[in-house]
C-alpha positions, 0 to 999 in steps of 0.5 A: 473161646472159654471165658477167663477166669476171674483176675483174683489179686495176690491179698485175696489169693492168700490163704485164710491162715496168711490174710490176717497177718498181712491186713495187720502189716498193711495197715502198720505200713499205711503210716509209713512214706511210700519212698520207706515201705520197701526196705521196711517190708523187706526187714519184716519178710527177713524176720520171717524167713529168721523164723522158718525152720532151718532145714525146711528153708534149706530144702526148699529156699526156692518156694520159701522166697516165692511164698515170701514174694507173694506175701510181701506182693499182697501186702504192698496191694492191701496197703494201697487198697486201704490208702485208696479207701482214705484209711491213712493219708500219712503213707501217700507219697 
């Protein structure tokens, strides 16, 4: 049986170009009540996706809400990485 490869998580699975947006809005979000941290995240993927091209999004809306999903994903683990390192306790529920 072939070894499995290693679990890489969805921060570190992002690309180097996409790590540093979500690191700055994790730690924007560690401030936030845990109860609040969906509806705000949901409002900032929505801006993002306000500034995707139109006709790209058109085409291709199913890998746009997939590559949103992923990135949301990465940021919500970034966010509890850094409440479990003690980098915000004002996010802990």
């Amino acid at each position: 049986m072939a070894p499995e490869p290693p679990v890489t998580g969805a921060f570190d699975a992002l690309s180097e170009a996409l790590r540093p947006h979500a690191e700055r809005w994790a730690v924007q979000l560690l401030t936030v009540p845990d109860d609040q941290v969906t509806r705000i995240l949901e409002q900032v993927l929505r801006g993002v996706l306000a500034e995707v091209d139109q006709d790209y999004a058109r085409a291709n809306l199913d890998e746009v809400k997939e590559w949103l999903r992923l990135v949301g994903h990465a940021i919500v683990e970034r966010r509890h990485e850094l409440l479990m390192r003690g980098a915000g306790a004002a996010g802990t529920a």
